[in-house]
CHARMM-style PDB file with segment names, atoms N, HN, CA, C and O in Angstrom:
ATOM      1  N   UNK     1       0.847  -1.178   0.000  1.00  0.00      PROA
ATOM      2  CA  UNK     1       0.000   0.000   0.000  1.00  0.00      PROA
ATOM      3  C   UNK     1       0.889   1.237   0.000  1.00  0.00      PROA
ATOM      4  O   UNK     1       2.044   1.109   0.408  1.00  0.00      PROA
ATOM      5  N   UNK     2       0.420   2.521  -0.456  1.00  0.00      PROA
ATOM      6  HN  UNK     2      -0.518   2.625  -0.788  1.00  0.00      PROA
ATOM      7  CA  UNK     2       1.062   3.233  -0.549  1.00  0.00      PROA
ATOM      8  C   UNK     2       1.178   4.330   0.625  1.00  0.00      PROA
ATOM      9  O   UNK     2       0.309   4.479   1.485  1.00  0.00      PROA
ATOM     10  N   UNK     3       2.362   5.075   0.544  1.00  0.00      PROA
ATOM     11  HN  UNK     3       3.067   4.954  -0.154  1.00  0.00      PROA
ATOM     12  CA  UNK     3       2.481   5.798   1.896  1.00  0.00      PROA
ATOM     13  C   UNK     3       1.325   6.574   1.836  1.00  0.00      PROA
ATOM     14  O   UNK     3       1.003   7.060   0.752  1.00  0.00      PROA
ATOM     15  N   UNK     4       0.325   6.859   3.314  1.00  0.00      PROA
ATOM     16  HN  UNK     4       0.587   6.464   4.195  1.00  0.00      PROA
ATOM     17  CA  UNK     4      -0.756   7.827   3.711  1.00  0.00      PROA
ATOM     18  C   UNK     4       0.025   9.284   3.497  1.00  0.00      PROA
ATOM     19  O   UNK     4       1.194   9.567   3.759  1.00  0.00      PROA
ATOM     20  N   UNK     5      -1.068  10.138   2.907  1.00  0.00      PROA
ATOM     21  HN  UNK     5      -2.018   9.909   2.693  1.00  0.00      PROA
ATOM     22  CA  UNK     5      -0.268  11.980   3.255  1.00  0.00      PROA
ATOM     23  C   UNK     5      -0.968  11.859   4.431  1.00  0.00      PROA
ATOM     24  O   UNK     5      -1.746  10.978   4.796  1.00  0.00      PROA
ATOM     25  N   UNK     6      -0.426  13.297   5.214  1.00  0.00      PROA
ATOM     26  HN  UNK     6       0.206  14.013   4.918  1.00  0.00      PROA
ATOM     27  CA  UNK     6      -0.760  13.521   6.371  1.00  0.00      PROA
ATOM     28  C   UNK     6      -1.011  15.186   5.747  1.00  0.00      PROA
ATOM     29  O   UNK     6      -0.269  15.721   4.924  1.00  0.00      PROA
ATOM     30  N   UNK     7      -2.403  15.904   6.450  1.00  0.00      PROA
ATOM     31  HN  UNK     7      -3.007  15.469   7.119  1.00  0.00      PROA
ATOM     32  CA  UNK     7      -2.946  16.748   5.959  1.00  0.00      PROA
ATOM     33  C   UNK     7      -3.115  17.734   6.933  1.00  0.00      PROA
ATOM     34  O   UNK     7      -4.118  17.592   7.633  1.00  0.00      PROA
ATOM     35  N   UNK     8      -2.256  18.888   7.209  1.00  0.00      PROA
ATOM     36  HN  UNK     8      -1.442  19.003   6.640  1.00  0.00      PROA
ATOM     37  CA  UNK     8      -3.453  20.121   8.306  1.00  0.00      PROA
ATOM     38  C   UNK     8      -4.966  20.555   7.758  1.00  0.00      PROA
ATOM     39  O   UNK     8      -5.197  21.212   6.743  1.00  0.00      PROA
ATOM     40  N   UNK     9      -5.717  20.135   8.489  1.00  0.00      PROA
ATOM     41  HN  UNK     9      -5.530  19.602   9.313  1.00  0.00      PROA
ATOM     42  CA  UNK     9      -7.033  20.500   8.625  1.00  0.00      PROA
ATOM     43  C   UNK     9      -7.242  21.442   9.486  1.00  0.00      PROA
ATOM     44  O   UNK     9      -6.679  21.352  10.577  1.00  0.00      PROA
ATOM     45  N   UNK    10      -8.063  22.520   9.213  1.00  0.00      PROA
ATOM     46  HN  UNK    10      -8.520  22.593   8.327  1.00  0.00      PROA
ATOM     47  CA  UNK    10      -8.259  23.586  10.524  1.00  0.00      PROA
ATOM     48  C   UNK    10      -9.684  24.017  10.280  1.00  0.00      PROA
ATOM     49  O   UNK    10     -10.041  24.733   9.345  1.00  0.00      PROA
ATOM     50  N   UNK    11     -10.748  23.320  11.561  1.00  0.00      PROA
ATOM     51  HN  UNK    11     -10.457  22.737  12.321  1.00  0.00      PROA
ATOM     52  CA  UNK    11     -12.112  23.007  11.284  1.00  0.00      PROA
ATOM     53  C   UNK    11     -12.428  24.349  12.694  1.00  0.00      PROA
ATOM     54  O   UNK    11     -11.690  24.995  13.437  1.00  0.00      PROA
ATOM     55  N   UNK    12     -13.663  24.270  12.519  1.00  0.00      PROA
ATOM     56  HN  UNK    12     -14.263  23.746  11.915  1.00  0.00      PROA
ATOM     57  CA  UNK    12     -14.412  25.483  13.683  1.00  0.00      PROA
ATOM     58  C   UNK    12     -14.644  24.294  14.333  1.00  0.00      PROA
ATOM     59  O   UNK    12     -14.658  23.174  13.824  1.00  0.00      PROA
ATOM     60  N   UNK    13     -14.827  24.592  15.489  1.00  0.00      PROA
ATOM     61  HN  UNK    13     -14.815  25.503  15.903  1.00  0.00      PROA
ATOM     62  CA  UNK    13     -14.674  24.197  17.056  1.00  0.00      PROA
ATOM     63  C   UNK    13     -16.057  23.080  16.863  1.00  0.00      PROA
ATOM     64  O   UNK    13     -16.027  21.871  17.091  1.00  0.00      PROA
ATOM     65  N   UNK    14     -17.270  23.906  16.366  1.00  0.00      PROA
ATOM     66  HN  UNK    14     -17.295  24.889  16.180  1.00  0.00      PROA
ATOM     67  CA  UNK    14     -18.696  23.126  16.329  1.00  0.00      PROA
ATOM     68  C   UNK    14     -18.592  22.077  15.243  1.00  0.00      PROA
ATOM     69  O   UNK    14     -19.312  21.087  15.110  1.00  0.00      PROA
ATOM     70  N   UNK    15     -17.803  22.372  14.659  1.00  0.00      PROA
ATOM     71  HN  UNK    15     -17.217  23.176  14.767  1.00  0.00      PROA
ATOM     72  CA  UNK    15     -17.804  21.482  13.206  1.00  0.00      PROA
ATOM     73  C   UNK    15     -16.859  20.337  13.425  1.00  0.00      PROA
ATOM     74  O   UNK    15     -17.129  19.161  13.181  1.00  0.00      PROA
ATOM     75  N   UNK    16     -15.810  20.755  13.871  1.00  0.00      PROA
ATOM     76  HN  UNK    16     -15.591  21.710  14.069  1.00  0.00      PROA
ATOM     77  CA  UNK    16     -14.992  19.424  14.395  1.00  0.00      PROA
ATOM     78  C   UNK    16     -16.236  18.597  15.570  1.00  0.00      PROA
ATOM     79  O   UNK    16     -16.316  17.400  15.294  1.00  0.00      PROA
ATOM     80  N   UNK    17     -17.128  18.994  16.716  1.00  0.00      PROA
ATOM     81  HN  UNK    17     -17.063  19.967  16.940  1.00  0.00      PROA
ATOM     82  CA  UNK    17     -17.616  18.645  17.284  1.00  0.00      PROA
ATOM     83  C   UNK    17     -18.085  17.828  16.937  1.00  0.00      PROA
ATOM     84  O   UNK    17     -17.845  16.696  17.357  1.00  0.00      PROA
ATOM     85  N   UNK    18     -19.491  18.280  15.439  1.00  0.00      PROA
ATOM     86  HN  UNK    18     -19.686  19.199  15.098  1.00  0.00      PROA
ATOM     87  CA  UNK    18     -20.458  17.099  15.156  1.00  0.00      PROA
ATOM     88  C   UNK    18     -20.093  16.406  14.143  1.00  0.00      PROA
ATOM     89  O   UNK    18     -20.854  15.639  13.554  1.00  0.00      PROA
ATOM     90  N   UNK    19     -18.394  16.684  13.706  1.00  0.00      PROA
ATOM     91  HN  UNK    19     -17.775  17.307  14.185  1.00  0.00      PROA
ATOM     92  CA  UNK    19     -18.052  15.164  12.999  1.00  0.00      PROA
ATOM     93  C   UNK    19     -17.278  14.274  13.682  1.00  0.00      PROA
ATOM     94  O   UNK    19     -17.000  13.223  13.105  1.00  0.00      PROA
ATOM     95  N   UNK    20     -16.727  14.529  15.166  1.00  0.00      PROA
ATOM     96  HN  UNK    20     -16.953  15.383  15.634  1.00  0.00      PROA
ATOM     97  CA  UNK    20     -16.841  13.580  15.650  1.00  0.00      PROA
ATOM     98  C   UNK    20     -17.935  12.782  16.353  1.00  0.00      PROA
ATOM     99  O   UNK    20     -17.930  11.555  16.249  1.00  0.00      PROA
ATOM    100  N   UNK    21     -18.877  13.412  17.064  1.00  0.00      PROA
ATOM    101  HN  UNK    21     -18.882  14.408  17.148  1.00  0.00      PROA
ATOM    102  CA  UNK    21     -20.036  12.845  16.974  1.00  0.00      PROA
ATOM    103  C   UNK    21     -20.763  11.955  15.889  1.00  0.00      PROA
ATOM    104  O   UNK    21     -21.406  11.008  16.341  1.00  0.00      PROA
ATOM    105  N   UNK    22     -20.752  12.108  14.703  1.00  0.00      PROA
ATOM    106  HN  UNK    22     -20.230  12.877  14.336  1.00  0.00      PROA
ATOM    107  CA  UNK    22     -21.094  11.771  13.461  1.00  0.00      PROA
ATOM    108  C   UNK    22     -20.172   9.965  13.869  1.00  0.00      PROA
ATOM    109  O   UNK    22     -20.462   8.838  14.270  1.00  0.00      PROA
ATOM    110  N   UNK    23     -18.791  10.894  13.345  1.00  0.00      PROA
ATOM    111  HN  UNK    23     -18.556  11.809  13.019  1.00  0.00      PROA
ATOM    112  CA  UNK    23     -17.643   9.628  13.302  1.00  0.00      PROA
ATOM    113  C   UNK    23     -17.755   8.091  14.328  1.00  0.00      PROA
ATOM    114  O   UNK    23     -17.474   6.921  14.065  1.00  0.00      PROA
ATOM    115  N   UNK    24     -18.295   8.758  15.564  1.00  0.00      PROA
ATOM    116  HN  UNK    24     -18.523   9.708  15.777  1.00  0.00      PROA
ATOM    117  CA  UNK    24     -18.460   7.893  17.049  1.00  0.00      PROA
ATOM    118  C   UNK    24     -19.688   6.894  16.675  1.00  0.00      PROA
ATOM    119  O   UNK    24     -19.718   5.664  16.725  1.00  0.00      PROA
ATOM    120  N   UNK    25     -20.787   7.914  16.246  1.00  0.00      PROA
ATOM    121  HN  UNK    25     -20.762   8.913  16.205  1.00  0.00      PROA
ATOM    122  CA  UNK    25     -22.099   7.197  16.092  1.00  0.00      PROA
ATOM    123  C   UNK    25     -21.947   6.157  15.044  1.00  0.00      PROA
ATOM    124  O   UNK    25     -22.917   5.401  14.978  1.00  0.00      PROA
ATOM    125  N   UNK    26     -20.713   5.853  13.972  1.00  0.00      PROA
ATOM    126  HN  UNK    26     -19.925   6.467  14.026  1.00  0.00      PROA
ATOM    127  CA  UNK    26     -20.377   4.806  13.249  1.00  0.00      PROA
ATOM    128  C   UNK    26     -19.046   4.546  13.274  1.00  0.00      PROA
ATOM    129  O   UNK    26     -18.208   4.503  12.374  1.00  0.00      PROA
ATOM    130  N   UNK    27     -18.978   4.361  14.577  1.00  0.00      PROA
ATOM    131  HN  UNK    27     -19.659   4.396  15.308  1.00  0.00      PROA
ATOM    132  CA  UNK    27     -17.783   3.787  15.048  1.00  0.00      PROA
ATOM    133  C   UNK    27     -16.202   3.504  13.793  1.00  0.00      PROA
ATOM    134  O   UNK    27     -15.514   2.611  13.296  1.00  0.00      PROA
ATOM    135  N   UNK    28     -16.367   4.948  13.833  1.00  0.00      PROA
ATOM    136  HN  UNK    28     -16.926   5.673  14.236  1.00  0.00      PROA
ATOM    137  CA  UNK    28     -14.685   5.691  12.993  1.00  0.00      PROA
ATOM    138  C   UNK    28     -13.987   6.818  13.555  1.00  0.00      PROA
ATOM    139  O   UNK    28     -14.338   7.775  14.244  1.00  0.00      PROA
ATOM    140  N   UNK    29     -13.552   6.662  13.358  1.00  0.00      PROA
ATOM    141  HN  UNK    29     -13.267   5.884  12.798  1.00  0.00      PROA
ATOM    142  CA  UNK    29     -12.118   8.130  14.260  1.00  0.00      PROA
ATOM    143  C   UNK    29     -12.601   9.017  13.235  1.00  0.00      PROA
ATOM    144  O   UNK    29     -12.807   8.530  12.123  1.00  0.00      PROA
ATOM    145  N   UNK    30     -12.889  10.668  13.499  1.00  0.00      PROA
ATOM    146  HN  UNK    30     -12.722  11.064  14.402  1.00  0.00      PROA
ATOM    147  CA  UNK    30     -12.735  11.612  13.260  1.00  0.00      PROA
ATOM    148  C   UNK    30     -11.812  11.360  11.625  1.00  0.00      PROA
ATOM    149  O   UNK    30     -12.433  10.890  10.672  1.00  0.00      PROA
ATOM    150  N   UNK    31     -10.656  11.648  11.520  1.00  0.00      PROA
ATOM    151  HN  UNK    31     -10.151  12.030  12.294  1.00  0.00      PROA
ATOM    152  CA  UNK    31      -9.848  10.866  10.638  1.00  0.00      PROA
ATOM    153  C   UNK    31     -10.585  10.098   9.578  1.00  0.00      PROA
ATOM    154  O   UNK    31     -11.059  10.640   8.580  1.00  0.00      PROA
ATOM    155  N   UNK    32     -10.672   8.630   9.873  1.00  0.00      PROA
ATOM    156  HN  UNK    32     -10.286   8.190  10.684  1.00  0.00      PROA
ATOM    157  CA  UNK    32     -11.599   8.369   9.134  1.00  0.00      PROA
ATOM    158  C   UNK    32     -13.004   8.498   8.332  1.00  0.00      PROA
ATOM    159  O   UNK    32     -13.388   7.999   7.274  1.00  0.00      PROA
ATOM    160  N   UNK    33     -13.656   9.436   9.339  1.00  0.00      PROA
ATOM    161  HN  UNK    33     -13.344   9.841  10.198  1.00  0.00      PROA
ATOM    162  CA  UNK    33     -14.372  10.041   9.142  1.00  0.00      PROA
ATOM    163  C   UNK    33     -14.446  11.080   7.504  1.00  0.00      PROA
ATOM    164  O   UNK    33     -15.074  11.038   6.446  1.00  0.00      PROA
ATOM    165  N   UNK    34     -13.666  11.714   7.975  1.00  0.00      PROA
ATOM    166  HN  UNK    34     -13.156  11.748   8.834  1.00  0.00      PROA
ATOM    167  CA  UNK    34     -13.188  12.646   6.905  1.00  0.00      PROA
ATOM    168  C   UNK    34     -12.925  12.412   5.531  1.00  0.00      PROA
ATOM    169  O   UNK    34     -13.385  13.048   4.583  1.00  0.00      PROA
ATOM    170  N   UNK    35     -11.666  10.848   5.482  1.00  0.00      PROA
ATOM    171  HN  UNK    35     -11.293  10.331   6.252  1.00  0.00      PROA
ATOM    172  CA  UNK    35     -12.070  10.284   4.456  1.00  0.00      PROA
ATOM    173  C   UNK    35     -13.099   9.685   3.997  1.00  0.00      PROA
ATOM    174  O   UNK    35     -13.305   9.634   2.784  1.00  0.00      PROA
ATOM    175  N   UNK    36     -13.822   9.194   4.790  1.00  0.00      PROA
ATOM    176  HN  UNK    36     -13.655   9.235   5.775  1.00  0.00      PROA
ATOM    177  CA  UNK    36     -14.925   8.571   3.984  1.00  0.00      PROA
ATOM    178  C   UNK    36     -15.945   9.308   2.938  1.00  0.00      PROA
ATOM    179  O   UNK    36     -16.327   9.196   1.773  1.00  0.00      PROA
ATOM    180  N   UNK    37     -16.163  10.216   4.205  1.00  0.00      PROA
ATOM    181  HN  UNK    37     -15.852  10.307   5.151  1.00  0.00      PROA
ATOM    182  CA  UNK    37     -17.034  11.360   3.315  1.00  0.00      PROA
ATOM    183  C   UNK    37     -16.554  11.841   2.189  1.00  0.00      PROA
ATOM    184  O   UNK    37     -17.287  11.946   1.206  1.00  0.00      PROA
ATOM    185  N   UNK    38     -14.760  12.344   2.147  1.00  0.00      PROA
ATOM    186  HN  UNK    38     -14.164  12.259   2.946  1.00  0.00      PROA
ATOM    187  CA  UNK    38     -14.410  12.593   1.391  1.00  0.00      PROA
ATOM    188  C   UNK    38     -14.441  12.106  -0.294  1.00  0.00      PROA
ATOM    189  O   UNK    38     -14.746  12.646  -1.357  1.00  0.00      PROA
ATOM    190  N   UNK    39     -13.886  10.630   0.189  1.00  0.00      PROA
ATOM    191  HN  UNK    39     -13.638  10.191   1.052  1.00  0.00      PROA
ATOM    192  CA  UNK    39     -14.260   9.681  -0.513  1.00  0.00      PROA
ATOM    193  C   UNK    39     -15.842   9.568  -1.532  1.00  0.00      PROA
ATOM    194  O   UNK    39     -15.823   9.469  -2.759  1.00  0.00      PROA
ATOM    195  N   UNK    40     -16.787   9.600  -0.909  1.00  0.00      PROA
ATOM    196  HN  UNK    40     -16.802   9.681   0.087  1.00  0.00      PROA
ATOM    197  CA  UNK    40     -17.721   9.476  -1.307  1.00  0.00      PROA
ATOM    198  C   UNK    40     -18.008  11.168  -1.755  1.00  0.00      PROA
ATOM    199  O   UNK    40     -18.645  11.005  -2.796  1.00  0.00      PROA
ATOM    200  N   UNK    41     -17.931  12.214  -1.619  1.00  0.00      PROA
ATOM    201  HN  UNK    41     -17.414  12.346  -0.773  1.00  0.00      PROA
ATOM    202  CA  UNK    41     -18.180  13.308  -2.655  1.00  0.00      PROA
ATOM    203  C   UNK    41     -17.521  13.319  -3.606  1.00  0.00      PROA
ATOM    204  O   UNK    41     -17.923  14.122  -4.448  1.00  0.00      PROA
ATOM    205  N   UNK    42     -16.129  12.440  -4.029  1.00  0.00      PROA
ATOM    206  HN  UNK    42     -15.803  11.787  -3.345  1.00  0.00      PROA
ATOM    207  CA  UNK    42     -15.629  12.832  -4.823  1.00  0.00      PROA
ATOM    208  C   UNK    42     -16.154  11.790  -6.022  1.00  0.00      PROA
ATOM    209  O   UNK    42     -16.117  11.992  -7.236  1.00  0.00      PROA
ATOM    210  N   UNK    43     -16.683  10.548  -5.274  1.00  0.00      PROA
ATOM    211  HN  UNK    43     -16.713  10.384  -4.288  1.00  0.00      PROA
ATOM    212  CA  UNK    43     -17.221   9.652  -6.306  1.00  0.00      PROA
ATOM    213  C   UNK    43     -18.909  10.013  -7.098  1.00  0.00      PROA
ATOM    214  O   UNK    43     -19.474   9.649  -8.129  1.00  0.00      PROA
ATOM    215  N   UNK    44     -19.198  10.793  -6.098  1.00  0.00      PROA
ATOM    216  HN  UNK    44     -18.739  11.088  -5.261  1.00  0.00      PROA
ATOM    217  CA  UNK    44     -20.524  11.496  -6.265  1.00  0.00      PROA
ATOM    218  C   UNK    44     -20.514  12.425  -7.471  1.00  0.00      PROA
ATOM    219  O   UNK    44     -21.470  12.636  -8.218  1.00  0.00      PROA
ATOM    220  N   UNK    45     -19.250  12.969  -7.556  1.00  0.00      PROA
ATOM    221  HN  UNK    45     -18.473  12.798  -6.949  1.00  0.00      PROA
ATOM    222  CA  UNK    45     -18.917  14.389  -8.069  1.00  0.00      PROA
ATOM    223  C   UNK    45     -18.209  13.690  -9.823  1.00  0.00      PROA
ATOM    224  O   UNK    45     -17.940  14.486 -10.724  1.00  0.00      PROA
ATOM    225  N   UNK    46     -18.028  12.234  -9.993  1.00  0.00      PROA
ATOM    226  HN  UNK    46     -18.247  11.588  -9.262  1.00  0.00      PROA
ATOM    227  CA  UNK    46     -17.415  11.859 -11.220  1.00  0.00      PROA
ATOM    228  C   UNK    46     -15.952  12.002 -10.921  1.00  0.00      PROA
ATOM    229  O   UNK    46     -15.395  11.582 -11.935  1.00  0.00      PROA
ATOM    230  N   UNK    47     -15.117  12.346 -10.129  1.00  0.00      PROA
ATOM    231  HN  UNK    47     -15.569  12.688  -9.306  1.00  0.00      PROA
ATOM    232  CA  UNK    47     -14.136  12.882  -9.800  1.00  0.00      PROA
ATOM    233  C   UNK    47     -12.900  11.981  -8.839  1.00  0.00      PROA
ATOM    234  O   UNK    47     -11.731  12.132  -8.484  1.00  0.00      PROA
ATOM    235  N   UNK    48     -13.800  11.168  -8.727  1.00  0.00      PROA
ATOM    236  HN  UNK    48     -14.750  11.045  -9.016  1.00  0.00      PROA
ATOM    237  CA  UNK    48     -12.549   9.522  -7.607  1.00  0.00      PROA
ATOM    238  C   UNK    48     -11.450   9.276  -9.277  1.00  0.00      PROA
ATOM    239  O   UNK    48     -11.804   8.871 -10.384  1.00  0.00      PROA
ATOM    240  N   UNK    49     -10.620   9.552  -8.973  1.00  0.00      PROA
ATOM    241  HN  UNK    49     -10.332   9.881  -8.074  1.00  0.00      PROA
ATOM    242  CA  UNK    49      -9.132   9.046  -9.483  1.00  0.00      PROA
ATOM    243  C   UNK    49      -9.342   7.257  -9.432  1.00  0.00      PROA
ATOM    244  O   UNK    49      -9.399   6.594  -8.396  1.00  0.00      PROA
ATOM    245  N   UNK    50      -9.438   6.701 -10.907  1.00  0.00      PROA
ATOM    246  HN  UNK    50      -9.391   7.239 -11.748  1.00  0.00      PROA
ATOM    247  CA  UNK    50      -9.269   5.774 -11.053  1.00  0.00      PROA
ATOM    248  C   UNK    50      -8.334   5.092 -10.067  1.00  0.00      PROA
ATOM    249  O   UNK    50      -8.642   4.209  -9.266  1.00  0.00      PROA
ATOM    250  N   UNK    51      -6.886   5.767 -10.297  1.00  0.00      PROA
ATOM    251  HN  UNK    51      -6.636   6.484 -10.948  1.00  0.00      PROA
ATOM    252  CA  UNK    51      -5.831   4.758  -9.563  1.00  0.00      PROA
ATOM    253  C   UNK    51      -5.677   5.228  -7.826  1.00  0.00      PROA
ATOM    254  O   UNK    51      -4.581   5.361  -7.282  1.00  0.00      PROA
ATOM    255  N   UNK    52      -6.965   5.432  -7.148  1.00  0.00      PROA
ATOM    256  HN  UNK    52      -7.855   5.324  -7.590  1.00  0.00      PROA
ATOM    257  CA  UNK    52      -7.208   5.640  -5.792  1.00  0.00      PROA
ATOM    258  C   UNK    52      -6.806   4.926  -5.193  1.00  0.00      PROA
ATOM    259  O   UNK    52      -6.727   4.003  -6.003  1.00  0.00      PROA
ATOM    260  N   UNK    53      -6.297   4.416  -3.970  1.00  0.00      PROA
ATOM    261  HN  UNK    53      -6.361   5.166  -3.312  1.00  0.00      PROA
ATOM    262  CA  UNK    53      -6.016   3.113  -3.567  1.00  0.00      PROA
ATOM    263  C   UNK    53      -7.502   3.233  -2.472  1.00  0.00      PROA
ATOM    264  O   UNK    53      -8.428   4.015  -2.254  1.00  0.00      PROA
ATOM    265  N   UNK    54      -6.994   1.916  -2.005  1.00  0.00      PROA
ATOM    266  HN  UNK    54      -6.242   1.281  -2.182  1.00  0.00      PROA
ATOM    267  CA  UNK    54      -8.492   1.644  -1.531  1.00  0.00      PROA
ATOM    268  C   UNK    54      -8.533   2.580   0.247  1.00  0.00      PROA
ATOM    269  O   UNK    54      -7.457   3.021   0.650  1.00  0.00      PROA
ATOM    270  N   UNK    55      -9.694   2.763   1.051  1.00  0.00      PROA
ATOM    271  HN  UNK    55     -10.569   2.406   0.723  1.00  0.00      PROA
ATOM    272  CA  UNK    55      -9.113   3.310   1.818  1.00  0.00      PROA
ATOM    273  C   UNK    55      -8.966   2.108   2.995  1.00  0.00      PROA
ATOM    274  O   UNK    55      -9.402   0.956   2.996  1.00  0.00      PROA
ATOM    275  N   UNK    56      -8.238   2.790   3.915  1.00  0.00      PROA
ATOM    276  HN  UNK    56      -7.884   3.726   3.914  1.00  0.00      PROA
ATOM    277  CA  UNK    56      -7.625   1.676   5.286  1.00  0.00      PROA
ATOM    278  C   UNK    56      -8.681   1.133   5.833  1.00  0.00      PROA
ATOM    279  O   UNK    56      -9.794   1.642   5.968  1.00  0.00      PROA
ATOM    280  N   UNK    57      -8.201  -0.256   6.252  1.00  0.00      PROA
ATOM    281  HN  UNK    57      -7.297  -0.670   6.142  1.00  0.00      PROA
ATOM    282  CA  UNK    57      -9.307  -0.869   6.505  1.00  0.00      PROA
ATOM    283  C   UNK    57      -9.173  -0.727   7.917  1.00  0.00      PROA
ATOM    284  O   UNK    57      -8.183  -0.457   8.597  1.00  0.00      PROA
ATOM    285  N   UNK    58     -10.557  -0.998   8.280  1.00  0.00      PROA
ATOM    286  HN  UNK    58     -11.361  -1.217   7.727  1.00  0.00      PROA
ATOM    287  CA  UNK    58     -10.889  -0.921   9.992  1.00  0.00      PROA
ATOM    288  C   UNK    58     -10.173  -1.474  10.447  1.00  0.00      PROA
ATOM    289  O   UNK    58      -9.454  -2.205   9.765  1.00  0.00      PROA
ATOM    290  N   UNK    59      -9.947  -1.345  12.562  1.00  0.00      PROA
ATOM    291  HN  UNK    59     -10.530  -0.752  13.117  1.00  0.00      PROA
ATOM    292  CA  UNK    59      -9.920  -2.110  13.272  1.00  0.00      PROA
ATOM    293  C   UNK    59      -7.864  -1.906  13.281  1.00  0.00      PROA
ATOM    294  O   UNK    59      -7.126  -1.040  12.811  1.00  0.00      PROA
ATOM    295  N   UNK    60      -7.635  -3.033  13.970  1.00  0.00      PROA
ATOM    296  HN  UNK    60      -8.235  -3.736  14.353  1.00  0.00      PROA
ATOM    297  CA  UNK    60      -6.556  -3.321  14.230  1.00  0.00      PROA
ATOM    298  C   UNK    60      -5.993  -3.401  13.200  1.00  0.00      PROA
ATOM    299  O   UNK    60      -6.711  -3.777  12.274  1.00  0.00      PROA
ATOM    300  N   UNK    61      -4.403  -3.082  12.834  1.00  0.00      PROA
ATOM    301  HN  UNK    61      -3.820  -2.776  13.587  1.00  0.00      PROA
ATOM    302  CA  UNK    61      -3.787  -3.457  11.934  1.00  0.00      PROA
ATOM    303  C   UNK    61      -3.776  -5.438  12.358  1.00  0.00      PROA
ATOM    304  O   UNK    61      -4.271  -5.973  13.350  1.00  0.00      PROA
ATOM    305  N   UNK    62      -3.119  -6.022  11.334  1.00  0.00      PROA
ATOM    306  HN  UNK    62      -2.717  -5.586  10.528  1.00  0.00      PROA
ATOM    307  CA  UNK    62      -3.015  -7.254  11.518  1.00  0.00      PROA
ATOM    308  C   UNK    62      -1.479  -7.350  11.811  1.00  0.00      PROA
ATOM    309  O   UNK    62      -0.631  -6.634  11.279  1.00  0.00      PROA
ATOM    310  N   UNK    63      -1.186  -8.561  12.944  1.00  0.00      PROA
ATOM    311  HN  UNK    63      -1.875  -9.143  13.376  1.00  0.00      PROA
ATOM    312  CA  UNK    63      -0.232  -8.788  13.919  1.00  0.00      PROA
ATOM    313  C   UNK    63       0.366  -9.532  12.781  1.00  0.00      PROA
ATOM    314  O   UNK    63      -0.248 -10.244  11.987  1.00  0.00      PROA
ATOM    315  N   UNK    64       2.110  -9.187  12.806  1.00  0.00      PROA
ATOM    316  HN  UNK    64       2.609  -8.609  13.451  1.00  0.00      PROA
ATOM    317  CA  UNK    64       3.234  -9.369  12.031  1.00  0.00      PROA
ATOM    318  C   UNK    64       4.065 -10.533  12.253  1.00  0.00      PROA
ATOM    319  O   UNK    64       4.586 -10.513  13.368  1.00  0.00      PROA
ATOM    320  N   UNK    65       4.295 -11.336  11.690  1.00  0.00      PROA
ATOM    321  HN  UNK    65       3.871 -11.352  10.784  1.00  0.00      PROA
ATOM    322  CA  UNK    65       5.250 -12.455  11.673  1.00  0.00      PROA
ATOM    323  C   UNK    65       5.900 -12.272  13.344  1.00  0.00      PROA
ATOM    324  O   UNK    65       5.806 -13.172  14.179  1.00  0.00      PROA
ATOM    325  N   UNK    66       6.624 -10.797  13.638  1.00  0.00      PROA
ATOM    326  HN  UNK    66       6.701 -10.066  12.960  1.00  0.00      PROA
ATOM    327  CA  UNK    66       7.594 -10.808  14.582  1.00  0.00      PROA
ATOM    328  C   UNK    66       6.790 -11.002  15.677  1.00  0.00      PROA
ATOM    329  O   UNK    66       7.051 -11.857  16.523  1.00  0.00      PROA
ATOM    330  N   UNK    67       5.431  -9.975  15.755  1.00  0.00      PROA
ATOM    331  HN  UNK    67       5.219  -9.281  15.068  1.00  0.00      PROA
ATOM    332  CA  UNK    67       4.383 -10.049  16.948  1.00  0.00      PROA
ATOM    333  C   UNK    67       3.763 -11.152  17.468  1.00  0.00      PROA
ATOM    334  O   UNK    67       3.403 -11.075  18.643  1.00  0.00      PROA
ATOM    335  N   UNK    68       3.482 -12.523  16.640  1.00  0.00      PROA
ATOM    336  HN  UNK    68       3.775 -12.585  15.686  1.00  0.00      PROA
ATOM    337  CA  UNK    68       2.788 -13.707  16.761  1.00  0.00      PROA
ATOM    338  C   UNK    68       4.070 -15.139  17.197  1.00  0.00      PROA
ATOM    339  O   UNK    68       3.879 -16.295  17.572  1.00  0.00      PROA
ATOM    340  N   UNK    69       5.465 -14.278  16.893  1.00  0.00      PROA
ATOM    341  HN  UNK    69       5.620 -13.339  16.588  1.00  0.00      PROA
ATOM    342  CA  UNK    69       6.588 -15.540  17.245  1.00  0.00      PROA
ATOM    343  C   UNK    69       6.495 -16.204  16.656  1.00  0.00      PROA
ATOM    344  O   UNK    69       6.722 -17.274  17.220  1.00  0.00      PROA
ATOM    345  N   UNK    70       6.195 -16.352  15.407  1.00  0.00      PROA
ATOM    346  HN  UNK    70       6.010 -15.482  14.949  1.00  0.00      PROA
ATOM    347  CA  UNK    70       5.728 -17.275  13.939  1.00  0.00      PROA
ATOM    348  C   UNK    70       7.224 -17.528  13.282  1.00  0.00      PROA
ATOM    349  OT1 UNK    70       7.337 -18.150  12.225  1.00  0.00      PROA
TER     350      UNK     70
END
């Protein structure tokens, strides 16, 4: 997968509020949040970049050869 950018966002106080609220009520981080939506206006809009990668999947990353003593 390819390296994540990392983005400054600078939201109003109420607006960061009810997207984390939003984010909580479907159990996603703020973060995620952001992409998703993002995600989905841009596919709305004709505008998702074919070569998008997919976005991160939920939950835990998955435990590594070194982490499991495998």
């Amino acid at each position: 997968m390819a390296e994540r950018k990392s983005v400054l966002l600078r939201l109003d106080p109420a607006v960061h509020d009810a997207l984390s609220k939003w984010a909580n009520d479907e159990l996603r981080s703020a973060n995620a949040q952001i992409e998703f939506l993002l995600r989905r206006a841009l596919a709305e809009a004709g505008r998702m970049p074919g070569n998008a990668g997919k976005p991160a999947r939920r939950g835990r990353p998955p435990k590594t050869d070194r982490e499991t003593g495998d």
